[in-house]
C-alpha positions as CSV (number, residue, x, y, z in Angstrom):
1,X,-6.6,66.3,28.7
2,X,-9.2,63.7,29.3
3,X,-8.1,61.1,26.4
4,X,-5.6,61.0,24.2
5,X,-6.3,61.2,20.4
6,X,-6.0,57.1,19.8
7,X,-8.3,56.7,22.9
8,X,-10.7,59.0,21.7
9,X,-10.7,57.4,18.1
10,X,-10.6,54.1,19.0
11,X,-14.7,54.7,20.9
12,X,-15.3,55.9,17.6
13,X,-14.0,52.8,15.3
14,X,-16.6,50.8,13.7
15,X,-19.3,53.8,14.4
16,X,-21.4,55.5,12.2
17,X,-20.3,59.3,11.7
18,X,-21.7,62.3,10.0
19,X,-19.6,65.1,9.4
20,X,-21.4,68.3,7.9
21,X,-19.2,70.6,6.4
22,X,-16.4,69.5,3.3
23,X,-13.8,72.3,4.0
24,X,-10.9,73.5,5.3
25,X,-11.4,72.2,8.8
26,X,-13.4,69.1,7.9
27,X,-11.3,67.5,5.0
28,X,-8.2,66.6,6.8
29,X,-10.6,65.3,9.9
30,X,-12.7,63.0,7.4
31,X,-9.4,61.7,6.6
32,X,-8.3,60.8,10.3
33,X,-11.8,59.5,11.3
34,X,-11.5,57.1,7.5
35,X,-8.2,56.0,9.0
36,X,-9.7,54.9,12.3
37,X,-12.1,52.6,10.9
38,X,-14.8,55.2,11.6
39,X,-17.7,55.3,9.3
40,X,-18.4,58.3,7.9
41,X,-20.6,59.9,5.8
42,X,-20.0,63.6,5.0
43,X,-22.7,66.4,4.4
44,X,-22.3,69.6,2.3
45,X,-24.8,71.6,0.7
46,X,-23.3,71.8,-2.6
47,X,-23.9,69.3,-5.1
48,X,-21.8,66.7,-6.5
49,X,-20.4,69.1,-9.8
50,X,-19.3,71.8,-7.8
51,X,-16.9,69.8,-5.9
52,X,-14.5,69.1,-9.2
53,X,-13.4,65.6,-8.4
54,X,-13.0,65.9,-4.3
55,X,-16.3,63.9,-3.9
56,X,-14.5,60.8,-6.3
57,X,-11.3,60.8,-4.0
58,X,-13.6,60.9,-1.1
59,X,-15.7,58.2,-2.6
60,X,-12.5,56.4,-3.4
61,X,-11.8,56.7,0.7
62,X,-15.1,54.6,1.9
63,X,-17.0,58.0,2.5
64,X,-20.7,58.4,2.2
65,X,-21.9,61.7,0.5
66,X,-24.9,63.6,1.5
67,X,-25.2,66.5,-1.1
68,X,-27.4,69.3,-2.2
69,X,-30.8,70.9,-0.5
70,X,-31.4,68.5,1.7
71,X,-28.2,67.3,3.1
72,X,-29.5,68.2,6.7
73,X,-31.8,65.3,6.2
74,X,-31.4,62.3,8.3
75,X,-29.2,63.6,11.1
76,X,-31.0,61.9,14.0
77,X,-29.1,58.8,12.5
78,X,-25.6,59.3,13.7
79,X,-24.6,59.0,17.4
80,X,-21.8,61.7,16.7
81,X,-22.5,64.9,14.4
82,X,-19.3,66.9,13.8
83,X,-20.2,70.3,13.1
84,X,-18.7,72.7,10.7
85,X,-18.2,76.1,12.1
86,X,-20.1,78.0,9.7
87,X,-23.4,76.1,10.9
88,X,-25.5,77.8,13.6
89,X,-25.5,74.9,16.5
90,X,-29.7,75.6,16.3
91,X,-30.8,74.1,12.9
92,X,-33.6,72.6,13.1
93,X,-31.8,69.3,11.8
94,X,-29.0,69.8,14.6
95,X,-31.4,70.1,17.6
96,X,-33.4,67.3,16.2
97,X,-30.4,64.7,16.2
98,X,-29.3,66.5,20.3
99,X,-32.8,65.1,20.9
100,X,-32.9,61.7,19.8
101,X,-29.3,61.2,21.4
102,X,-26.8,62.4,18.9
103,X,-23.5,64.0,20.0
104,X,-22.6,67.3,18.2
105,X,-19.0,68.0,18.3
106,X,-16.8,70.1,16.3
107,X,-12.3,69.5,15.1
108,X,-11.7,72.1,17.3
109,X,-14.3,71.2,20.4
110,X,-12.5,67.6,20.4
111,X,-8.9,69.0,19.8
112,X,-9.8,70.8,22.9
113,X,-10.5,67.5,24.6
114,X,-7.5,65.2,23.6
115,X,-4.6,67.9,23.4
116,X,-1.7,67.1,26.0
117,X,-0.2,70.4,26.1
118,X,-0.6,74.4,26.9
119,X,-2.9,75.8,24.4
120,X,-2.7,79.9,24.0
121,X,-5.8,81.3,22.2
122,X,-6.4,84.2,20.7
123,X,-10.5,85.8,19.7
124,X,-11.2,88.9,19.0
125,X,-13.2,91.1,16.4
126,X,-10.1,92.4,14.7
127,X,-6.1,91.8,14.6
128,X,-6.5,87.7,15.5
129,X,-4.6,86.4,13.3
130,X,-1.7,88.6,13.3
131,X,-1.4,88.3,17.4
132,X,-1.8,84.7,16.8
133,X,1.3,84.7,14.8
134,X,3.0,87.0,16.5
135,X,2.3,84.7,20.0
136,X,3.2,81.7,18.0
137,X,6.3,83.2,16.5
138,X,7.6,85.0,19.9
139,X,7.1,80.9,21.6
140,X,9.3,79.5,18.3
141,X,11.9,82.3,18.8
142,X,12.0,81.1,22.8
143,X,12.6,77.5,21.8
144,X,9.7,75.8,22.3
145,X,7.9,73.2,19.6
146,X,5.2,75.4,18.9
147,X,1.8,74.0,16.8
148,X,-0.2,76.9,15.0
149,X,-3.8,76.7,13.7
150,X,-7.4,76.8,14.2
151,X,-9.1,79.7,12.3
152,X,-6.0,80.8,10.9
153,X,-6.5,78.0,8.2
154,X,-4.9,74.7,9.6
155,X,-6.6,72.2,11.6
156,X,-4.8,70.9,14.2
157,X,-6.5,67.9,15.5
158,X,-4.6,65.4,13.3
159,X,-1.4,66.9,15.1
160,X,-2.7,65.7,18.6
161,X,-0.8,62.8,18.5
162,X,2.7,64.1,17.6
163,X,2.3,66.4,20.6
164,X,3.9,66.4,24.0
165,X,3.3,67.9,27.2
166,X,6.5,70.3,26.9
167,X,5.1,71.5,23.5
168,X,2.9,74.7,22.8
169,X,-0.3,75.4,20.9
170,X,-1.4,78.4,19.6
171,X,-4.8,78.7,18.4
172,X,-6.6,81.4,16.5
173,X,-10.5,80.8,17.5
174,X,-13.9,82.5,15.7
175,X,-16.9,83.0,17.2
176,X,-18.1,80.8,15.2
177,X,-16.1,77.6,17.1
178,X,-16.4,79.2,20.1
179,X,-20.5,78.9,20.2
180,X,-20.7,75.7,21.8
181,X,-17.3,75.4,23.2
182,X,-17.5,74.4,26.8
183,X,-13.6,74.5,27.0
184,X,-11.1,77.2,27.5
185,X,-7.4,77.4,26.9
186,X,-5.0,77.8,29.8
187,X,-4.0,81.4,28.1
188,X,-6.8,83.0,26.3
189,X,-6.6,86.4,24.7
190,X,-9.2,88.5,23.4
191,X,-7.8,91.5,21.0
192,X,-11.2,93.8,21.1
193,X,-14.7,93.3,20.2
194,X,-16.9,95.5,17.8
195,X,-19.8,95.0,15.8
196,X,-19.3,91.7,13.5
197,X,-20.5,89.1,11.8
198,X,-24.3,90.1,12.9
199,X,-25.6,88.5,9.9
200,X,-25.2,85.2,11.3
201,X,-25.5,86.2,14.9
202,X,-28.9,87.0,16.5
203,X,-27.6,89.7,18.0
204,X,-24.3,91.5,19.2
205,X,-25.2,90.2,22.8
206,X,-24.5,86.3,21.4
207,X,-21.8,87.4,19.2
208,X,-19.7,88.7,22.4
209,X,-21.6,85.7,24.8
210,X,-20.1,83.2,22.3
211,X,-16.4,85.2,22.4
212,X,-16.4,84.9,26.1
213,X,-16.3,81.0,25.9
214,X,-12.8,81.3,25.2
215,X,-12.0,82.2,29.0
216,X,-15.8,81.3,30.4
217,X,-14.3,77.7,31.4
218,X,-11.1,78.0,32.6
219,X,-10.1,77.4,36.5
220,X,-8.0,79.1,38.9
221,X,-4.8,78.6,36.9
222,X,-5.7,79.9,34.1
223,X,-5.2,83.5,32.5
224,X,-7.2,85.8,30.4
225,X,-5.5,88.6,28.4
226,X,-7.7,91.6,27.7
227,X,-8.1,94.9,26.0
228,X,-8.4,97.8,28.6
229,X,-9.4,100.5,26.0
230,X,-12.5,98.1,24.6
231,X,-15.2,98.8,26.8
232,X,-16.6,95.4,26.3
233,X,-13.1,93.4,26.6
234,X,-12.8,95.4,29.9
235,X,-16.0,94.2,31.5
236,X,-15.0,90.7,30.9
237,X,-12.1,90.7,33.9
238,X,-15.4,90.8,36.3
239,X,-16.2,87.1,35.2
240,X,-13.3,85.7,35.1
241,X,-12.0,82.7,37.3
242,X,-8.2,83.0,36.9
243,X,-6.1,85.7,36.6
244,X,-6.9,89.0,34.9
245,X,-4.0,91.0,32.6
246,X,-5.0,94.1,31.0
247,X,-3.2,95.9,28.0
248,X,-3.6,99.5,26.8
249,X,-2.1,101.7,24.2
250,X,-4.2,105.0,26.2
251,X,-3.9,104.3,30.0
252,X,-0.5,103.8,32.3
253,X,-1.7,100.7,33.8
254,X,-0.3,99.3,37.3
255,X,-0.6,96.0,36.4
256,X,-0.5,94.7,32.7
257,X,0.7,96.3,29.2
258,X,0.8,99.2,28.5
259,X,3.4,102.4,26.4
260,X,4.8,104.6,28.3
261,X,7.8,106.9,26.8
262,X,7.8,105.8,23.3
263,X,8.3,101.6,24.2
264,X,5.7,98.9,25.1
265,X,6.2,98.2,29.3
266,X,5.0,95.4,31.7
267,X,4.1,95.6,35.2
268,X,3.5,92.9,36.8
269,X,4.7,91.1,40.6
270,X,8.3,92.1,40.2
271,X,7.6,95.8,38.7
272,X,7.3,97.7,36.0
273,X,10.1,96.8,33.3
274,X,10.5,99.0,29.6
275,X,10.1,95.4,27.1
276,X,9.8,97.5,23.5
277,X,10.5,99.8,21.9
278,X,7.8,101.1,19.3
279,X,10.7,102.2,17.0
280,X,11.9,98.2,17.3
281,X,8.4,97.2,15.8
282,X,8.6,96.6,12.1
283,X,4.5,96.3,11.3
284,X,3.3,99.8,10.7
285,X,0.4,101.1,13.0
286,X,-1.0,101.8,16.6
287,X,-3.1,98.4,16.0
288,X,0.0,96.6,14.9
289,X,1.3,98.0,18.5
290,X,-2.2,96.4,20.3
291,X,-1.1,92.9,18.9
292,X,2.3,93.0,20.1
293,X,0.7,94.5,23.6
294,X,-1.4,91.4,23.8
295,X,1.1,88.9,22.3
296,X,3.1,90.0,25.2
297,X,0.6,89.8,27.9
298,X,0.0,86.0,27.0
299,X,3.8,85.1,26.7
300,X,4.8,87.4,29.8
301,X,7.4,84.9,31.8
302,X,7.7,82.3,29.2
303,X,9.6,84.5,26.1
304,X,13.0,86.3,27.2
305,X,12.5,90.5,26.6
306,X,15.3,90.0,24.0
307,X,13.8,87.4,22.3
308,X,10.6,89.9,21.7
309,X,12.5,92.9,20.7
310,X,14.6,90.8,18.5
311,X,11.4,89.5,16.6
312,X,9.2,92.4,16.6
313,X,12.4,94.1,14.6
314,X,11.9,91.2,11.7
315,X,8.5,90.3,11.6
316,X,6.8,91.7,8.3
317,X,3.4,90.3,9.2
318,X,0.7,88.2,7.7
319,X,-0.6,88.5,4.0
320,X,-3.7,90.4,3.2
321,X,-2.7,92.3,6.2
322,X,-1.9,96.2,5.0
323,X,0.9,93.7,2.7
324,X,2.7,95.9,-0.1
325,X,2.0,94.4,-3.1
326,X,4.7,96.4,-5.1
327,X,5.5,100.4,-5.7
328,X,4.8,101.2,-9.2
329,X,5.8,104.6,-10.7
330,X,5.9,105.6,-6.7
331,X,2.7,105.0,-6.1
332,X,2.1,102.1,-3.3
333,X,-0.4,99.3,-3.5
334,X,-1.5,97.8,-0.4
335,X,-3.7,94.4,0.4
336,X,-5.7,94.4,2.9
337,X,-8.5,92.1,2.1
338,X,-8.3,90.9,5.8
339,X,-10.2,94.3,6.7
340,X,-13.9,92.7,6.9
341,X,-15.2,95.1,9.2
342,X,-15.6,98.8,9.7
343,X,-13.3,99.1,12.3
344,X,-10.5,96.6,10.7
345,X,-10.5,99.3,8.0
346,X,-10.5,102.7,10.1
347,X,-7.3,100.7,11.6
348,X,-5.4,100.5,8.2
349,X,-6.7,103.9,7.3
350,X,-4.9,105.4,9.6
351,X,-1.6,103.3,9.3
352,X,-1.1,106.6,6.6
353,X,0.1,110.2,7.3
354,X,-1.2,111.2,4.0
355,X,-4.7,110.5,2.3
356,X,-5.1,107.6,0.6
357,X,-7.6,106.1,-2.4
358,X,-9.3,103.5,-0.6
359,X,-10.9,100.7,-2.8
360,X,-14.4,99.3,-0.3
361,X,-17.1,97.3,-0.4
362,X,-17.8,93.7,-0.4
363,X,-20.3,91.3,1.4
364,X,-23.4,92.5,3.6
365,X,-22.9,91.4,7.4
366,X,-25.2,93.7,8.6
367,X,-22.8,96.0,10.8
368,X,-23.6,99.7,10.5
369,X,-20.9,101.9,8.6
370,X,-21.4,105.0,10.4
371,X,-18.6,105.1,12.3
372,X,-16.1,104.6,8.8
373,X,-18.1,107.4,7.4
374,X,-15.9,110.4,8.9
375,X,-12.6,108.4,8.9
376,X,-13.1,108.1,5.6
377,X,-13.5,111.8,4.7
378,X,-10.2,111.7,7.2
379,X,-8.3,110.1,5.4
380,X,-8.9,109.3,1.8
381,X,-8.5,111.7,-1.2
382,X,-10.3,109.0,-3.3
383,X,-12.9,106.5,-2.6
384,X,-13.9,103.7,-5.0
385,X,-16.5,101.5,-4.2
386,X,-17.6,98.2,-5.4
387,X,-19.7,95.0,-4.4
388,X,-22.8,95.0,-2.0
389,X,-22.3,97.3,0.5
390,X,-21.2,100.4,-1.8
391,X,-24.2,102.1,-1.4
392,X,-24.4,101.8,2.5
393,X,-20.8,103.2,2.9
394,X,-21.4,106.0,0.3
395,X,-24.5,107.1,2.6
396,X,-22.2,106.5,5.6
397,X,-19.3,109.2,4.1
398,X,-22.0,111.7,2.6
399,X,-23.5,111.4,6.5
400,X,-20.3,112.3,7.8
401,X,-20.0,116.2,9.6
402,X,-17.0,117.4,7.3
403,X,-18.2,115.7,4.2
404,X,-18.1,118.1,1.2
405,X,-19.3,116.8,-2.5
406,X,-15.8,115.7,-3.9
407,X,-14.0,115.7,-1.0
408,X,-13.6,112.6,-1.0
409,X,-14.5,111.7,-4.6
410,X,-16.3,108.8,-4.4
411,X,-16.5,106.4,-7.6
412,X,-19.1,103.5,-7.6
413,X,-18.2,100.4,-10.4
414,X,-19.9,97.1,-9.7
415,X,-16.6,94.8,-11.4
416,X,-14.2,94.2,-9.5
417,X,-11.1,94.6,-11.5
418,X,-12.5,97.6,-12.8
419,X,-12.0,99.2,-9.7
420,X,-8.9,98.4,-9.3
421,X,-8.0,99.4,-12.8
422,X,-9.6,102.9,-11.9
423,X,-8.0,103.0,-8.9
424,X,-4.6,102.5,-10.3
425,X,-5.3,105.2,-13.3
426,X,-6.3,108.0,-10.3
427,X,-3.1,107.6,-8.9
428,X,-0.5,109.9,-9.0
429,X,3.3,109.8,-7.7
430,X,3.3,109.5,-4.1
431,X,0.3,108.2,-3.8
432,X,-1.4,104.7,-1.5
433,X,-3.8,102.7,-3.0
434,X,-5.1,100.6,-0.7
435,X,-7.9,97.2,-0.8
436,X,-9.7,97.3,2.5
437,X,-12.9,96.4,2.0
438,X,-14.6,96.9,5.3
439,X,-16.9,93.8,4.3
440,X,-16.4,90.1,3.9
441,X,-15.5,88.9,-0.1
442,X,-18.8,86.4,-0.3
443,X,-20.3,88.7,-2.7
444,X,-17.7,88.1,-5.5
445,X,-14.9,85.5,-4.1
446,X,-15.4,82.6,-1.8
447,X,-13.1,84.4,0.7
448,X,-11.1,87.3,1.4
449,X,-7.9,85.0,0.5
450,X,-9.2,84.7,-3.0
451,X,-9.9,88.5,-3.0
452,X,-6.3,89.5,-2.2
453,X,-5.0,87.0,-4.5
454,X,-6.9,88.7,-7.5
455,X,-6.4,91.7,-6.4
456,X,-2.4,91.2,-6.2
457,X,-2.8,89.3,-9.1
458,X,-4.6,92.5,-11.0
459,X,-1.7,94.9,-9.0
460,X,1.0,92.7,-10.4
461,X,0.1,92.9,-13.7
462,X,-0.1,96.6,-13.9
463,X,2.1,98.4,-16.6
């Protein structure tokens, strides 16, 4: 920690702030910053009717709006720019404002800068969130006064102040705040990396450059937990500056995570040790058993082996996560609007031993489907497809070696409820129905929250 959070706002008070962004992360920051005596004027591309009263009660704070097309405009004006994650650092507007002497920041970047305790953080292409919560729960269960947020939907820097040095932060990160973080945490664990989120990426090769910032700047104390069986996660152990701990679900490791004999074990300086039991683990499927691997690499000599087995028994996950909505008529629905990617999907897909009807589709990231194309024909009996990537995963199953015409059926209907209405008449006793998209919800909701909500919603309501 370099400053504490009054320090920090107190160079701030009487300045002239932008902050671009009025969202999750942003809101409760404006709010700090307005309580500071900071000036701020916040940015945001939508216009003044689609915010439905927030820009009044912002108004009503002292804030400055900059809305619509052009809300870029005039950046080089503030010495600090706080930058919403879902902005590329590069706009023309940003690098302008870097040049003329403007600071760009970000919650998360500064957080990083005023916190006075251990942060543990948690990237990856798939299972984040629910590692993050199982890290966070596992340090609660241990005793300690744990803070959760970042990606997983609460911003923490507003917290900084009510935190102490004996306390513990667990932060879920994106790629997307870890682009210009030059900050790591003193734990750092990356799940796996695939293919994702390439439609606001250059490239894969900035995608996974921006992931490694999470360990990139840590010293000789610090420790980096990664995936042995990810090809990409594995190479990062030859960068690293502190300590390396793998985890594996395929490989008998002699130092890290790894199953062996039906249970989860750890070998580390004092020797291999059985920690749990996969039979103890509550969360169904062998990428559930990857987040507890990694939860327990990061928490390996702070949290008791009894205090793990005893959570991983009652943990029932995170919503939108392979949740059951309800059992209807003994056919299962299942939300897992989480699955934005290919690969998050294959993972739910084969959470099953019997063939499921899949409901897919959803927002174009640009991230081939070729490899869901033959788990699909694996393992579902039914495939409806909605939203814009239905025809790229059709062609992706129809590709597929052991494709046959019908087998799976595939159904294409453009509304979403309708799908789901479909989906639900298909079914038969015995039967999973299953949301997992394999795309982000921007084509129909604002985010993949909204989309499980309807989609409960629709289950719900189901006669």
């Amino acid at each position: 920690m370099e400053l504490t959070l009054q320090e920090y706002l107190s160079g701030l008070k009487g300045q002239r702030v932008a902050v671009v962004g009025i969202g999750v992360s942003n809101t409760p920051l404006i709010q700090l910053l307005v309580r500071a005596g900071v000036k701020v004027t916040a940015c945001d591309k939508r216009t003044r009717e689609q915010f439905d009263g927030q820009a009044a009660a912002l108004e009503s704070l002292g804030v400055e709006l900059h809305l619509g097309p052009d809300y870029l405009d005039g950046l080089r004006n503030y010495p600090v720019i706080f930058r919403t994650p879902g902005l590329r650092p590069d706009v023309p507007q940003l690098l302008d404002a870097k040049e003329h002497g403007s600071v760009i920041t970000s919650e998360m970047e500064v957080f990083f800068q005023v916190c006075p305790c251990r942060i543990l953080a948690v990237t990856g292409s798939d299972g984040k969130t629910t590692t993050t919560s199982i890290i966070a729960g596992l340090l609660k269960a241990a005793g300690y006064n744990t803070f959760v947020g970042g990606n997983i939907g609460r911003p923490l820097l507003a917290d900084a102040g009510d935190m102490s040095p004996e306390d513990m932060v667990v932060v879920e990160l994106s790629s997307f705040q870890l682009m210009t973080m030059d900050r790591s945490a003193e734990i750092a664990v990356v799940t796996n990396l695939a293919p994702n989120h390439l439609d606001v990426h250059t490239s894969m090769e900035e995608y996974v450059s921006a992931k490694q910032n999470i360990y990139r700047h840590q010293n000789a104390g610090g420790l980096v937990v990664l995936n042995y069986d990810n090809d990409i996660t594995r190479s990062f152990a030859d960068d690293a500056v502190g300590e390396v701990t793998f985890f594996s679900r395929k490989e008998r490791l002699e130092q890290g995570v790894y199953v062996h004999d039906g249970a989860i074990w750890v070998s580390d300086e004092h020797g291999p040790r059985r920690v749990l039991p996969l039979l103890d683990i509550l969360l169904p499927g062998d990428h559930n058993v990857e987040n507890y691997m990694a939860a327990i690499g990061a928490v390996n000599g702070l949290v008791p082996d009894e205090v793990i087995r005893a959570f991983a028994a009652s943990f029932q996950g995170v919503e939108h996560r392979i949740e059951l909505v309800r059992t209807l008529r003994e056919v299962r629905y299942y939300n897992d609007s989480i699955a934005s990617s290919p690969s998050r999907t294959i993972a739910g897909l084969r959470c099953f031993p019997e063939k499921v009807i899949l409901i897919a589709g959803g927002y174009d990231k640009h991230i081939p489907f070729d490899t869901l194309g033959p788990e699909i024909v694996a393992h579902v009996k039914k495939l409806f497809l909605t939203g814009a990537t239905a025809a790229k995963i059709r062609a992706a199953v129809e590709a597929a070696p052991d494709y046959a015409p019908g087998a799976p059926e595939i159904v294409e209907i453009d509304d979403f409820k309708e799908t789901v209405l479909a989906a639900h008449r298909a079914a038969e006793p015995g039967d999973v129905v299953i949301l997992s998209p394999a795309g982000a919800a921007f084509d129909k909701f604002k985010n993949f929250m909204e989309r499980g909500a309807f989609f409960k919603e629709i289950v719900n309501s189901l006669e």
